[in-house]
Structure formats: C-alpha cells, structure tokens
C-alpha positions, 0 to 999 in steps of 0.5 A: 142198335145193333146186337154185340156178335154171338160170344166166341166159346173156342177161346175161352174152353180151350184153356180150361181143356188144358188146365184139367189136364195139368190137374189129372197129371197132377191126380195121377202123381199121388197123394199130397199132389192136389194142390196142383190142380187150383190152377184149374180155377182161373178160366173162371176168370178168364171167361169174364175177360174174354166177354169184356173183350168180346164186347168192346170189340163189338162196339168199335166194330172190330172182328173180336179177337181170342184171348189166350189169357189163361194159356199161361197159366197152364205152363207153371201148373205143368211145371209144378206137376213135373217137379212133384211127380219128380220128387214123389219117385223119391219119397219112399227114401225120403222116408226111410232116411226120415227115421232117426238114426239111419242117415248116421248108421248108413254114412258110417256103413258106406265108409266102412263098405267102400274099402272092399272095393278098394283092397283087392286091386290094392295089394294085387298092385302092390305086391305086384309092383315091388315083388314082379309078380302077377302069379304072386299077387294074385295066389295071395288075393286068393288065399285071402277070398278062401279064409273069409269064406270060412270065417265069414259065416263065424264072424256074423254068428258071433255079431247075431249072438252078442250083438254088432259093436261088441263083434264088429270093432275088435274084428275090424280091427285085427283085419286092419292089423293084418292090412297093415302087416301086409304092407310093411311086409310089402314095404321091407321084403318079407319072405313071401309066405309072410304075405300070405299069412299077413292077407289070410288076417283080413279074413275077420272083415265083417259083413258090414252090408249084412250088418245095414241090412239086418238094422234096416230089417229091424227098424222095418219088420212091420214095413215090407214095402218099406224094408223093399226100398231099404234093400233096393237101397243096399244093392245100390250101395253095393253097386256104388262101392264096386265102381268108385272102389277100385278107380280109388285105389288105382288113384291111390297107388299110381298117384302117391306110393304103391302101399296107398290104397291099402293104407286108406282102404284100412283107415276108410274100414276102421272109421266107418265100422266106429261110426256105425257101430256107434248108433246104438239106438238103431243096432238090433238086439241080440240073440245069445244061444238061439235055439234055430236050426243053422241057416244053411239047413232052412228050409229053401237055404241050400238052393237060394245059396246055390243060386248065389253061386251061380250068379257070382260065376256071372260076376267073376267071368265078366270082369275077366273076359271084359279085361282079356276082350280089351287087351286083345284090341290094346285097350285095357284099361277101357276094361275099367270103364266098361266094367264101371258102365255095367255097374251103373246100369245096375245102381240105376235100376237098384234104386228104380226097383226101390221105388216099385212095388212088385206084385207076389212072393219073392219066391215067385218073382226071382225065376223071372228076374233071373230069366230077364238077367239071362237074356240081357247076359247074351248082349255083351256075347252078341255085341263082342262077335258081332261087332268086335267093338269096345263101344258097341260092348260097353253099351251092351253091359250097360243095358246088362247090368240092369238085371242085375239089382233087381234079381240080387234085391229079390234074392237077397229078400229070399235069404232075408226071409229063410233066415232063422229069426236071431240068426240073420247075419249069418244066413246073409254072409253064407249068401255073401260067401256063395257069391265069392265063391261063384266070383272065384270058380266063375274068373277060373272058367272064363280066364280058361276060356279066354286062354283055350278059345277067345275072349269073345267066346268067353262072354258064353260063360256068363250066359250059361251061368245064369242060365243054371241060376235060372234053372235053379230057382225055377226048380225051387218054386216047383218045390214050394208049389 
C-alpha cells in the first residue's frame, strides 16, 4: 500500500503567519485590546483539516490540494483591530466626559460659547444695513473689543473670589440687556452714540471658555494628561464656535430680519450661561481675598501675555487679508469658507493633539509649536503669490490652521500653570484679553497693508507676527534655563 505523500506545510503555516499578526496589531492598540488575538487559535484546527484533506486525497489519487480554511479568519480579526484601535484614539474623552457632570457643564458652555462667534458680524450687519454705514459699525464693534479688554480681566476676579454662578448670571445678564438695547436702538433710529453706549454694556460678558477650563482644571489637578486632553478639547470648542458662529448669524440676519442674529446670539448666551451655572457639583470652590500676587505680575505672566498678542495679530491679519485677497478676484464671500477650512484644520489637530502625550514642559514645548506655526504661516503667503488662486489658498490655511491648536493648547497650559492658585480665571481672560487686543492691532496692520501694497503682500503680516511670537517664547525658555 502505498505511503500517503509528505503533509504540505505551506498551507497550514501561512494562516497561522496571519493570524499573529492580526494578534501583534491588536497588542500594539493598548490595553483592554487582547481579546483580539483569540483568533490566533484557529489554525490549531485548521491544521487538523488540512491532514484529513491531505489524506483523502492521497487515497483516491488526486494532487492534495491547499486548504485556506483559516484565511477567513483573519479578515474579522483585522477588522476588529481596526475598529478598537479607532475607538481607543477616542478614549481619553471617553474618559473625561465619563466624570459626572461634565457632559452637562460642557452643553451648557458650548451654547453659552458659541454667541461670541455669532454678535460681531451680527451688529456689524445690522447697524450696517438699516444706518448705511460700514465706518459706523465697525467703530462701534470696536468700542465694544476696548471695554471687554478692560472689563474682562474684573469680571474673572470677581468669579475667582465669589465663585461662577454667583458672577456669571447677573453679568450675563446686563450683557444681554445691553445686546437687547442695541437692537432696539438699531430698530428705532436712535441717535448714533446710543449705540455705542448700548454695545460698551456687553462688555460684562464672562469668560465662559476660562470658566470650562478652570472646572476641567479642578476636577483633573491630580490628572495632567488627563487635564491635556481637557484642554485640547477646549481649543477645539473654541475652533468649533468661531466657524459655525458666524455662518449662524449671517443665516440669521439675510434669511429672517437684520436684528436676528443678535437677538438669538443673546438667547443662545443667557441659556447656556444658566445651564452651566447650574452644575454646581462641578464649579470650583472660591477663593475670597486671596493673598497671591496679581497674575499679570507672576513670574513668566508678562512674556506668555505678550506671546498672546502676537499670536492674536496672526488671528486678525488672516481674516482681513483672507477678505481683501477674495474681493480682489470677485469672490468675497469664498473668504468665508477659506477662513471656515482654516479653522478646521485647527479643530482637527486640537482634538488629535488631545490624544498625545507630549514629552517635556510646556515651557519647553511652545518655542516649537510657535516655530512649526511660523512656517505653516508662510504657505497661504507662497500660495497667494505663487498662484494667485483661491483654490491653492484655501488648502494652504488648511494645512495652516493645524498649528494653530496644538501652540494655543500648550500656551494656554503655560497661563494655566503661572496662575496664581485662586486666581485662575483672571490670569486665562488676561490671555484672552491679549489675544483681542493682538486680533485688533493685527486687522489694523494687515488692512493697511492690503490698502498701501496688496493683499498678496499682506499675508507677510501674519508671518512676521509669529515670527515675534516665536522669538518671545524662545527668550522666555532662556530665562528659565
């Protein structure tokens, strides 16, 4: 009788080759992910039916053929890896928003956030529109950016010493009083200084990203990789306003009636600010007559604020030259989405950056990512001269705008960290505060630019204000060192 053929090996190994790799993937995607590797398992059987197979072939003479019964096998588990691996890069806000209370607080905040997106282009459209005037609108808008830089820092003292709800709701408040006056002054042709007095009311605004991240702040101090990914999240709810913001109140006011968008950016801030005031359990205690310096006198304070300056004149000169590049080819209001992509780029990496866990101090890190911001700064400038399209520009902000998150999240970390204990919502609305104030010297320099040279030529300005960014915080490091 003769002896069956030797058993072919190749077809039985391959599968097993496969299924440990599916099983490695699965290793590499964390803990809590090793129930993917019991695939691994079924060449075991599979070893038993190729023999049977091999054996019944060899009797009736046939060539014994490769049985692939464990390739299958291997999809799912790759599958499976693929789907835990996805759903592990989201876990740490899995975590975060696991903690009670913070799914509540955050809505709330989100809501209350969003309208500050939404009131600029708001009144700027409506006092525009019925009054005719651009040179009007835009001198009120910036009467109303000079009071919240002085009130802004006041306000946040006044929510560290006494606490959020007892600050925020009468000074949300008052701020919508004055939105409200401002429209019916609109509404009824009130003499024109009414309107800048009605518009200086809304100054009393408070912080209410400085108020999130000041509970995140709370609930994580023992967690900083966790209080990261808090932050991280913050930026990309700030990212997240700015671009749904505006489209909301330009929908509101060309779709429905000039007052619109100011009337449901008001309702939006009113609501949100009692929603989140409202989670008491998750508000941090506060800290009436602390005896810490102020924090524009910490230590590092004054250059981190004068890194938020400059990075607000990268914020302000975009927008303006961003407009003035697409009315130059007849496109204006491809500015918009331009813009929109930018910001997108940002909320992308923001939430990405969340995720990491970078090596080193802050302090160390922010030269870097301010370096990285610097030379993506330089695309949209390369793309505008190079190309002069609005296409090529659009992808270049994109590409841009992922600097973005990661620097403002390490910076904000920084102010986070310099803070005076007790008076953390003041030393983050004097960051806030820089950034306006950069975002308004920054429109100024670019819109002249754009006026005396071109837009193209404008797309400098937000170069070289990052490259003074750059040079600050590098300065800075030198200083510790």
């Amino acid at each position: 009788m003769p002896k069956p053929p030797a058993r072919d090996t190749t077809s039985t190994t391959a599968p097993a080759a496969v299924s440990a790799d599916s099983a490695a993937a699965a290793s590499a995607a964390g803990p809590g992910h090793a129930a993917t590797a019991v695939p691994a398992a079924a060449p075991a059987d599979a070893d038993s039916a190729a023999d049977t197979a091999t054996t019944s072939a060899a009797g009736s003479g046939r060539t014994p053929a490769a049985v692939p019964a464990a390739a299958p096998a291997a999809a799912p588990a790759d599958a499976r890896a693929a789907v835990e691996g996805r759903a592990s890069l989201f876990a740490p806000y899995r975590r975060l928003f696991a903690l009670p209370g913070t799914r509540a607080f955050t809505a709330g905040n989100l809501m209350a956030r969003l309208p500050s997106g939404m009131f600029g282009v708001s009144a700027v459209v409506m006092i525009a529109g019925t009054r005719g005037s651009y040179a009007l609108a835009g001198a009120v808008t910036a009467t109303g950016l000079a009071a919240t830089a002085v009130t802004a820092p006041w306000v946040a003292r006044l929510v560290d010493r006494y606490g959020q709800a007892r600050i925020a709701v009468p000074a949300t408040v008052c701020a919508v009083l004055g939105s409200l006056a401002l429209l019916l002054c609109v509404h009824y042709d009130a003499p024109d200084w009414t309107l800048f007095a009605a518009y200086a009311a809304t100054a009393t605004t408070p912080n209410t990203g400085g108020m999130s991240r000041a509970r995140w702040a709370h609930l994580l101090k023992s967690s900083p990789e966790d209080l990261h990914t808090a932050i991280s999240f913050e930026q990309a709810a700030d990212e997240l306003c700015f671009m749904l913001g505006p489209v909301l109140a330009a929908f509101l006011t060309g779709t429905f009636f000039p007052e619109a968008g100011t009337l449901v950016g008001a309702v939006l801030l009113l609501t949100g600010i009692l929603l989140f005031t409202a989670q008491r359990s998750t508000e941090p205690p506060p800290s009436p007559r602390t005896p810490a310096r102020a924090p524009l006198r910490a230590p590092g304070m004054p250059a981190q604020l004068a890194v938020c300056l400059a990075m607000g004149a990268v914020f302000g000169a975009m927008e303006v030259v961003t407009v003035a590049f697409a009315d130059e080819r007849g496109h204006r209001s491809v500015a918009g989405i331009a813009l929109g992509l930018q910001a997108a780029g940002s909320c992308v990496a923001g939430l990405v950056y969340g995720v990491m866990r970078p090596a080193g101090p802050a302090g160390r890190r922010l030269p870097w990512c301010v370096a990285a911001m610097t030379v993506l700064m330089t695309l949209p400038l390369l793309a505008a001269a190079l190309t002069g399209s609005l296409l090529a520009l659009s992808v270049a902000l994109l590409i841009a705008g992922t600097a973005t998150a990661p620097t403002m999240v390490t910076n904000m970390t920084l102010v986070q960290q310099r803070s005076p204990e007790g008076r953390l919502n003041e030393g983050m609305t004097l960051a806030v505060t820089g950034l306006l104030g950069g975002i308004a010297c920054g429109s100024a320099t670019g819109g002249w630019m754009v006026e005396h040279v071109s837009a193209t030529a404008g797309y400098a300005v937000p170069v070289t204000a990052a490259a003074v960014a750059l040079l600050i915080s590098v300065s800075g490091v030198r200083e510790e060192l």
